[in-house]
DOSEMI-436205 format. One line per 5 residues: number of its first residue (from 0); their letters; for each residue x, z, y of C-alpha. Coordinates in nm, 3 decimals, padded with zeros to 5 digits. Layout:
// residues N
NUM> a> X:Z:Y | ...
This chain:
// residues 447
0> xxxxx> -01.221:-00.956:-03.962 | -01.031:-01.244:-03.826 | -00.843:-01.454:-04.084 | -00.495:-01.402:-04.084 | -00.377:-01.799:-04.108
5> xxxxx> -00.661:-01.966:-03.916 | -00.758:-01.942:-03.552 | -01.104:-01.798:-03.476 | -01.332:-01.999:-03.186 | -01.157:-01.758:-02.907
10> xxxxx> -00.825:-01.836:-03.008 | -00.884:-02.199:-03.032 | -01.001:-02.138:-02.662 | -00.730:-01.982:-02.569 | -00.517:-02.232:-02.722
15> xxxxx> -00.620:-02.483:-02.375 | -00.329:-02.184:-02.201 | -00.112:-02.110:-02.435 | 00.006:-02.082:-02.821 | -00.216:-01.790:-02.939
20> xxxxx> -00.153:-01.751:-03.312 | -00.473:-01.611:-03.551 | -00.519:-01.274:-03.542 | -00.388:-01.213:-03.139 | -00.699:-01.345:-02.982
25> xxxxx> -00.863:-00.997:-02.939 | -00.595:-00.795:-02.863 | -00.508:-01.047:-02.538 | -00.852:-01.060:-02.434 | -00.913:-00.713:-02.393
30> xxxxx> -00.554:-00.677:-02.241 | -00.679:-00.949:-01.957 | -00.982:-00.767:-01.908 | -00.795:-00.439:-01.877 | -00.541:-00.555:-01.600
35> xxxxx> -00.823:-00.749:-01.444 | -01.009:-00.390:-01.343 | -00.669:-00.261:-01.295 | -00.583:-00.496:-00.994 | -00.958:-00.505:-00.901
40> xxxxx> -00.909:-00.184:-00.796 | -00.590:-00.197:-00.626 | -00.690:-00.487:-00.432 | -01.030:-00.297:-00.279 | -00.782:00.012:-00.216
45> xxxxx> -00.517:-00.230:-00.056 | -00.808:-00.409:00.165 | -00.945:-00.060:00.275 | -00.607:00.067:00.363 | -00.532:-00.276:00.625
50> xxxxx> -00.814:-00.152:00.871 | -00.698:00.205:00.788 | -00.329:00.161:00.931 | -00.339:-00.108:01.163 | -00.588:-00.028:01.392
55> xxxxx> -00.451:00.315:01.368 | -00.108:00.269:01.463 | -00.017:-00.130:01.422 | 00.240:-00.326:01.201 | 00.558:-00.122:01.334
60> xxxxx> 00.374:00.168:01.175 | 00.286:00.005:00.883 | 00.674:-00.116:00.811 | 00.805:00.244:00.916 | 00.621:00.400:00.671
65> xxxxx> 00.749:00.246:00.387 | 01.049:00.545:00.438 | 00.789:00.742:00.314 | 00.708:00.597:00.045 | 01.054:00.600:-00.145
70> xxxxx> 01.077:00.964:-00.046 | 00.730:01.033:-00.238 | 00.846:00.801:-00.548 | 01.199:00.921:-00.578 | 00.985:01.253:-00.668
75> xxxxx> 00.680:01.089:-00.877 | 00.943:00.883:-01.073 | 01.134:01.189:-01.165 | 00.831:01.370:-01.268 | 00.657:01.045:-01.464
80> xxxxx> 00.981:01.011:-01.666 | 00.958:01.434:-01.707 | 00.555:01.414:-01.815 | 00.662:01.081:-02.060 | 00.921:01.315:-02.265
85> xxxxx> 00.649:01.532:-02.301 | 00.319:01.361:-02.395 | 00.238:01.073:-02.604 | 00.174:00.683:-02.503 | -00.212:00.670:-02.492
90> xxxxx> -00.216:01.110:-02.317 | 00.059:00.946:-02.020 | -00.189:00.654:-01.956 | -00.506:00.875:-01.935 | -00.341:01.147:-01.712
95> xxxxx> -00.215:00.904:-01.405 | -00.498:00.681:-01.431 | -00.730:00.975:-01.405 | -00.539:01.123:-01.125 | -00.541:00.830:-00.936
100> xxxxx> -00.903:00.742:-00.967 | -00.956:01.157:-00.808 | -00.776:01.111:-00.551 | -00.986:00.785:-00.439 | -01.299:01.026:-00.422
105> xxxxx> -01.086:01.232:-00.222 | -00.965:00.984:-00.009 | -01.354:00.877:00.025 | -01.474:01.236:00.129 | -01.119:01.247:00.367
110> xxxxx> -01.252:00.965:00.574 | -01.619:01.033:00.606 | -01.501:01.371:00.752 | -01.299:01.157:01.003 | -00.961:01.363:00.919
115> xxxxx> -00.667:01.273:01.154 | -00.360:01.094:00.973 | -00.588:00.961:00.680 | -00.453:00.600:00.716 | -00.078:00.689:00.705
120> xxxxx> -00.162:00.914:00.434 | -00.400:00.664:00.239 | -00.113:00.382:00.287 | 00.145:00.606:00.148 | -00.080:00.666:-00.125
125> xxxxx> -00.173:00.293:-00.209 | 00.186:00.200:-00.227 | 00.237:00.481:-00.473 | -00.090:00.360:-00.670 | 00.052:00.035:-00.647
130> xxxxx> 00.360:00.039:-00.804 | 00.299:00.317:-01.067 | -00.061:00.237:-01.237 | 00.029:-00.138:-01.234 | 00.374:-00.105:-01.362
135> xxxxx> 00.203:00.137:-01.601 | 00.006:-00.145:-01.737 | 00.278:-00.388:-01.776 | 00.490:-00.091:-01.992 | 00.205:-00.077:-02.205
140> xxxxx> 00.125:-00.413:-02.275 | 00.536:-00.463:-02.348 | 00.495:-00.188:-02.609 | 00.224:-00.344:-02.773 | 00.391:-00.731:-02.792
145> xxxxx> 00.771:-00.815:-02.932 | 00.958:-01.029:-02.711 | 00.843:-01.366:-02.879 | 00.499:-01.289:-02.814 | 00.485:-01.143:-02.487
150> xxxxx> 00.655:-01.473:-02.410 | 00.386:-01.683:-02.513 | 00.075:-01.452:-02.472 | 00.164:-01.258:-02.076 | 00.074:-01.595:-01.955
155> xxxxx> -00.284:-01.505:-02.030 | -00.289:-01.176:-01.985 | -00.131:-01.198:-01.615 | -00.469:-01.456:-01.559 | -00.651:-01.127:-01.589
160> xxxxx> -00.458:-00.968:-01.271 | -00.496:-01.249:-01.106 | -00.869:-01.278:-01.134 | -00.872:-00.876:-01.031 | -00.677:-00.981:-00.764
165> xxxxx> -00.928:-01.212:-00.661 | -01.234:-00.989:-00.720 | -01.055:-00.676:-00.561 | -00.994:-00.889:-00.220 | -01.335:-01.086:-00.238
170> xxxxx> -01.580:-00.748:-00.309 | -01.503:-00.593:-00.024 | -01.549:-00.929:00.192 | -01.950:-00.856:00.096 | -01.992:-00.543:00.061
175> xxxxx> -01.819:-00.373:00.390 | -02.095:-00.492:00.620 | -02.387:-00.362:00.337 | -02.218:-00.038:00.189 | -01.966:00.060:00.454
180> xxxxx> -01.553:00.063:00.426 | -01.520:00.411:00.321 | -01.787:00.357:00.011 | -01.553:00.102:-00.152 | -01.340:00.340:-00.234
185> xxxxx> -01.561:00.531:-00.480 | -01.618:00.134:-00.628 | -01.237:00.117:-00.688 | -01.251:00.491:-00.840 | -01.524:00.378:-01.054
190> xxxxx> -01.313:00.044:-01.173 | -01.013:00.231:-01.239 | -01.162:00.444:-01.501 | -01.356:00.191:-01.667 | -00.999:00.023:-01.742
195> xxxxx> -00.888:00.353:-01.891 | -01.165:00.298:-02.194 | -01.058:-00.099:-02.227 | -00.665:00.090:-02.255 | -00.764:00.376:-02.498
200> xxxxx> -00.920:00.101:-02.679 | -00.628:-00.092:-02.749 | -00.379:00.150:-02.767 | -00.664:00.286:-03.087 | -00.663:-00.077:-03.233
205> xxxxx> -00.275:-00.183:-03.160 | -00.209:00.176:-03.393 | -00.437:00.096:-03.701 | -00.373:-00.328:-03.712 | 00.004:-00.387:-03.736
210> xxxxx> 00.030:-00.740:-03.557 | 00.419:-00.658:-03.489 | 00.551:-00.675:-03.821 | 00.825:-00.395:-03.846 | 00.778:-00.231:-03.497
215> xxxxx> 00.686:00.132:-03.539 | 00.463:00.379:-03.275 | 00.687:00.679:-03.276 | 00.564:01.025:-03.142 | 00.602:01.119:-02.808
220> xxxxx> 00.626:00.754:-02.752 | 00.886:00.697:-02.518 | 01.153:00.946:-02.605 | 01.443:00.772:-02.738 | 01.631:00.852:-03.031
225> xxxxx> 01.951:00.952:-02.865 | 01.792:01.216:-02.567 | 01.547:01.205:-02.296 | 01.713:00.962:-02.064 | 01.629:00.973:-01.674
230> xxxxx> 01.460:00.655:-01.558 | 01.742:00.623:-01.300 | 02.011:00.663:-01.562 | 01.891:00.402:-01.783 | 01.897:00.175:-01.501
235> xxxxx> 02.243:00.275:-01.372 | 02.389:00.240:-01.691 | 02.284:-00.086:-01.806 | 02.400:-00.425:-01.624 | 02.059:-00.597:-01.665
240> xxxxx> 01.837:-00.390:-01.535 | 02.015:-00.288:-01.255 | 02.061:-00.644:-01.191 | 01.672:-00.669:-01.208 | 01.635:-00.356:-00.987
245> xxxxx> 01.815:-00.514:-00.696 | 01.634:-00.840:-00.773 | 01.331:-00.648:-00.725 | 01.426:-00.472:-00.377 | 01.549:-00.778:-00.226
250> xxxxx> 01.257:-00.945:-00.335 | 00.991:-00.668:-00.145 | 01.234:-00.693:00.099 | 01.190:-01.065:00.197 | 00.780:-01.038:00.138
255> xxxxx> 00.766:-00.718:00.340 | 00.955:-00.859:00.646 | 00.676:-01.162:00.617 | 00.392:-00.887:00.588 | 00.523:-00.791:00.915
260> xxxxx> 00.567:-01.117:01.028 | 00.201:-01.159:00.982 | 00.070:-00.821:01.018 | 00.251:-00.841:01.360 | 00.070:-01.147:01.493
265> xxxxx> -00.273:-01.074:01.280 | -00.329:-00.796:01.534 | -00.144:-00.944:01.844 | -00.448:-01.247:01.794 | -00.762:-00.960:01.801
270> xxxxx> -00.610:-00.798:02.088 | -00.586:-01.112:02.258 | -00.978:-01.224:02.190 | -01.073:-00.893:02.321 | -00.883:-00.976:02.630
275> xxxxx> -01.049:-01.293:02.659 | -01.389:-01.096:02.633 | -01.409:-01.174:02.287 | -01.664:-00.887:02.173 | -01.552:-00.791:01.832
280> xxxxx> -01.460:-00.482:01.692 | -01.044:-00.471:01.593 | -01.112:-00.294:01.262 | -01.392:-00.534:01.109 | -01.159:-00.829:01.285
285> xxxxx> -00.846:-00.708:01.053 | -01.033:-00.627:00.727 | -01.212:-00.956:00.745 | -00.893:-01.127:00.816 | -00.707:-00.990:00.514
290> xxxxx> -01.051:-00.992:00.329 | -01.009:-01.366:00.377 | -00.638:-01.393:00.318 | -00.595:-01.222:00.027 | -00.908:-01.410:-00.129
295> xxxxx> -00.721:-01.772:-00.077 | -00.417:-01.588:-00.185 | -00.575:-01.497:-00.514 | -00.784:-01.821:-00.619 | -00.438:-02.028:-00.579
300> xxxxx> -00.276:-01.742:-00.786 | -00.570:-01.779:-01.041 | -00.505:-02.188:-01.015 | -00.113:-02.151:-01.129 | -00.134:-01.839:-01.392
305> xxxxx> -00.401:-02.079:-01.536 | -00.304:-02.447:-01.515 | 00.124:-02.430:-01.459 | 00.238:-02.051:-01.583 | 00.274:-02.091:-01.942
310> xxxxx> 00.363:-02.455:-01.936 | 00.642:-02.359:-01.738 | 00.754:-02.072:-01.975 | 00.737:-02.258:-02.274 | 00.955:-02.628:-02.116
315> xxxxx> 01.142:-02.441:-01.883 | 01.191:-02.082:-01.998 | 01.243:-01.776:-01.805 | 01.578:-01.884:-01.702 | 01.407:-02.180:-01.453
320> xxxxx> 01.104:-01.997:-01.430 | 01.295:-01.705:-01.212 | 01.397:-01.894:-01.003 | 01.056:-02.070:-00.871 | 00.953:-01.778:-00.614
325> xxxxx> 01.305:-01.777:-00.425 | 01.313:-02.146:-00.381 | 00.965:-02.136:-00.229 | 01.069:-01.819:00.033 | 01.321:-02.045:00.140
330> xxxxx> 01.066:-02.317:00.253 | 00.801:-02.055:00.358 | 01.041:-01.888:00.575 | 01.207:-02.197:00.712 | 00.881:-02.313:00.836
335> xxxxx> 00.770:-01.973:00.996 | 01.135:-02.008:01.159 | 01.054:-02.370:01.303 | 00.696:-02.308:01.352 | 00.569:-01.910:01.419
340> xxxxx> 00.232:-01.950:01.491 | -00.067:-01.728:01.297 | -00.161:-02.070:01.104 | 00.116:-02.127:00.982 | 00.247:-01.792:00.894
345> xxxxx> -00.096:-01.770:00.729 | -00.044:-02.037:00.455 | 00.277:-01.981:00.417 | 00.264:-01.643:00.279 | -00.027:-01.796:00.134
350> xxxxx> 00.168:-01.983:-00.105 | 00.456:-01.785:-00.132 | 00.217:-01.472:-00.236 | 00.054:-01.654:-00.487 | 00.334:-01.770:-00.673
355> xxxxx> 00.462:-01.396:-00.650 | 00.117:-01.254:-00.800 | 00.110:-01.585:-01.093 | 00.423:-01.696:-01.204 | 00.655:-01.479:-01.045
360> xxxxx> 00.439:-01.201:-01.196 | 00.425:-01.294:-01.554 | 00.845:-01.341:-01.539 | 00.923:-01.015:-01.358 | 00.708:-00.838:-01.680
365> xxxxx> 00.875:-01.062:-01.898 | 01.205:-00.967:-01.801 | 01.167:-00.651:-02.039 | 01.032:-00.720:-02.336 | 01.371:-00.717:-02.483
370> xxxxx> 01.452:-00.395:-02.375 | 01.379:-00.031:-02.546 | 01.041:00.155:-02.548 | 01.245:00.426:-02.308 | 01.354:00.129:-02.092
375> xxxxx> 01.009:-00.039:-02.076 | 00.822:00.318:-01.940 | 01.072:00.530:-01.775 | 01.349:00.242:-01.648 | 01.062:-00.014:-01.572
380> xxxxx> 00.866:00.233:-01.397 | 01.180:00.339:-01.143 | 01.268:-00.018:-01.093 | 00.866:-00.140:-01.010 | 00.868:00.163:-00.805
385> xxxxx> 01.101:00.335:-00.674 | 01.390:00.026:-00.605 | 01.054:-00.179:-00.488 | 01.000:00.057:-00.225 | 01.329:00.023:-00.145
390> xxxxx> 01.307:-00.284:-00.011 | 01.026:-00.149:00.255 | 01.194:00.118:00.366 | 01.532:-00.202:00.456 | 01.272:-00.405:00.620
395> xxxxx> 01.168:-00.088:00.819 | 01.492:-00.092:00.940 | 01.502:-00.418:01.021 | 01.167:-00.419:01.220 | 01.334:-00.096:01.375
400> xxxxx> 01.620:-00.281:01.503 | 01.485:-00.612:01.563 | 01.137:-00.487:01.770 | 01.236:-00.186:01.907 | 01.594:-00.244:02.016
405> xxxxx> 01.668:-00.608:02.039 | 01.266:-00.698:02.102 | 01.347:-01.026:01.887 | 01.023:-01.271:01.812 | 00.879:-01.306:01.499
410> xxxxx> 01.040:-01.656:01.424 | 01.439:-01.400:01.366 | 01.276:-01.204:01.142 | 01.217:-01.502:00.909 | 01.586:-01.659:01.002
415> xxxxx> 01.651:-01.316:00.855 | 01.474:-01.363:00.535 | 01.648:-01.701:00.512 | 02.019:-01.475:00.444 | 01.829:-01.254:00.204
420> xxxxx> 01.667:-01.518:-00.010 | 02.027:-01.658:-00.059 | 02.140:-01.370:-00.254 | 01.803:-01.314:-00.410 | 01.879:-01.677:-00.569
425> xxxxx> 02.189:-01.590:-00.708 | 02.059:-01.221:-00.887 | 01.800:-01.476:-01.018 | 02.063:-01.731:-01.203 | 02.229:-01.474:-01.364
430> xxxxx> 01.941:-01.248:-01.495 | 01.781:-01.603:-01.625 | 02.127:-01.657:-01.784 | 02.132:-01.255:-01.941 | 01.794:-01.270:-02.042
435> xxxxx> 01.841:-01.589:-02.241 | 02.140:-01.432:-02.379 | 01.905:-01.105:-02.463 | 01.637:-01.290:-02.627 | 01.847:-01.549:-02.826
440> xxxxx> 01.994:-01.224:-03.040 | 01.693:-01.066:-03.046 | 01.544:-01.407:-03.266 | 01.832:-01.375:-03.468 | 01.774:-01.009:-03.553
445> xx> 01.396:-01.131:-03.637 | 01.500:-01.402:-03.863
């Protein structure tokens, strides 16, 4: 039993990234480890699913099907929120994880048998896997920290997706050429459960050691006291989160026109070598590419979440802290204006990614901890998924109009982004200012 007014050896660790008071070492650690498998297994599915799409039908497809997407979530959202009046905290969790790791087998079986479709249908599904198990996680781990802890403490656990992240992109960098592409996708199955015992686990310990003095675990766990809300009504009718909602689409939407950006020329640069009697095959080309991109992505994600994240939180607060990610789209997309060429697109969304996954991350999740247990499963997971999506299926358009219409370069398409990350910057400033507001009354209340 760890004493309740000194630090154990882990927490002292721990202590090097952030202020961990004694008795939260344990409880963080296995929340790291838990969203580390989490995104391990979203990035394999997410490096499986590049090959999948683009050398199926190319980076037009890939932005057109993000339409899709919102179509399929305006449904799962509706019946998430339906399943979480129903069932309890830990019975939600263990139902959509375990659905999602089935339908990887599935997915596995699909593509040995060589069905026709299976890459628009596997990137439909990966967006949906995307934003629901992860934003699942990031409920969760709001439930089980108040808002002064999750302030100090998400810096760590956010390390833990970032090292997934990192693991997820770099496994399947090794393993494609010895196991095959389809077989990663029983690895990522396999992952994905393993983080369901690591969640069952602290949902079992966060129930019988009260470290939030006064918070209570109702039964079922995210029905509110007044009705069962809709997740899109909770967001309509509050200012903040529908102020976070559209920060969230016009966010995607900026980072999905530069996927496109990239995607675009990641493929136009194979086709070329082939021309040039390059003899490589387009599908290994692409998932090494991304294999290699996401990788560097994810180790200077790892660097900030470890070294900058929660030094910035704690001098600067979430009010600068917001506003980090749009000021660095605006220099990432001025350059691929000036300068649209593959290396340079590269590290730009290099950079810009990896604050996105690391800080950016850790204060998008942040954003909710003052909010209600409703607002933090039902409202969180319509704004991470549905009003995400969103943004895909505007840059869709945009990639509609601009390629197929206007036939505009790839260097308008980030002169684009430029307009967009103006009025991202402004829905930043004034949630920074709202959630100071939030959390400055919820210390009060505390106190």
């Amino acid at each position: 039993m760890e004493s309740k007014n000194k630090k154990s050896p882990l927490e002292r660790f721990l202590g090097a990234f952030a202020d961990v008071n004694p008795g939260e070492g344990i409880t963080v650690i296995l929340l790291t480890f838990n969203v580390f498998l989490v995104l391990t297994a979203y990035y394999i599915a997410k490096v499986v699913r590049e090959p999948f799409i683009l050398a199926g039908g190319g980076a037009e497809l890939k932005s057109y099907l993000a339409a899709g997407q919102v179509l399929l979530l305006l449904g799962a959202v509706r019946l998430y929120a339906g399943l979480a009046n129903k069932v309890n905290r830990s019975r939600l969790i263990n139902l959509v994880n375990i659905f999602f790791s089935a339908c990887l087998v599935v997915f596995y079986f699909l593509a040995q048998m060589q069905v026709p479709g299976l890459g628009i249908m596997f990137f439909l599904w990966v967006g949906m896997f995307n934003v629901m198990v992860v934003a699942q996680f990031w409920s969760f781990a709001n439930d089980v920290y108040t808002p002064e802890m999750g302030k100090r403490l998400f810096a760590i656990v956010a390390f833990g997706a970032s090292g997934g992240a990192v693991l997820g992109s770099y496994l399947p960098r090794i393993l494609i050429d010895v196991v095959g592409l389809n077989q990663m996708l029983l690895v990522a199955a396999g992952v994905l459960l393993l983080s369901l015992v690591i969640t069952n686990y602290i949902d079992l310990l966060d129930k019988k050691i009260p470290v939030k003095s006064g918070v209570s675990q109702p039964e079922p766990a995210v029905r509110s006291e007044t009705g069962n809300s809709g997740a899109f009504k909770l967001v309509f009718q509050k200012k903040y989160l529908l102020m976070i909602a559209f920060l969230i689409l016009i966010l995607n939407w900026v980072n999905t026109n530069g996927e496109y950006i990239l995607g675009r020329m990641v493929k136009e640069t194979a086709e070329v070598l082939i021309a040039n009697g390059e003899n490589i095959d387009i599908k290994a080309y692409i998932g090494k590419f991304y294999a290699d991109f996401f990788t560097a992505v994810n180790i200077l994600g790892v660097v900030i979440q470890l070294f900058l994240v929660s030094r910035i939180l704690k001098y600067f607060g979430i009010r600068v802290a917001i506003l980090a990610l749009p000021c660095i789209a605006f220099i990432g997309n001025f350059f691929l204006f000036a300068v649209p060429v593959l290396s340079i697109v590269r590290w730009a969304k290099t950079f810009e990614n990896a604050t996105d996954y690391s800080l950016n991350n850790t204060v998008r999740h942040a954003l909710f901890l003052p909010t209600t247990r409703e607002e933090k499963y039902k409202a969180k997971q319509a704004i991470d998924s549905f009003f995400h999506r969103s943004g895909d299926v505007l840059s869709a358009l945009v990639v509609f109009i601009g390629f197929e219409f206007l036939s505009l370069s790839t260097k308008y398409f980030a002169l684009f982004n430029l307009l967009l990350v103006a009025v991202w910057l402004y829905l930043a400033f004034k949630i920074g200012k709202e959630n100071s507001l939030l959390t400055n009354e919820d210390s009060i209340s505390k106190q």
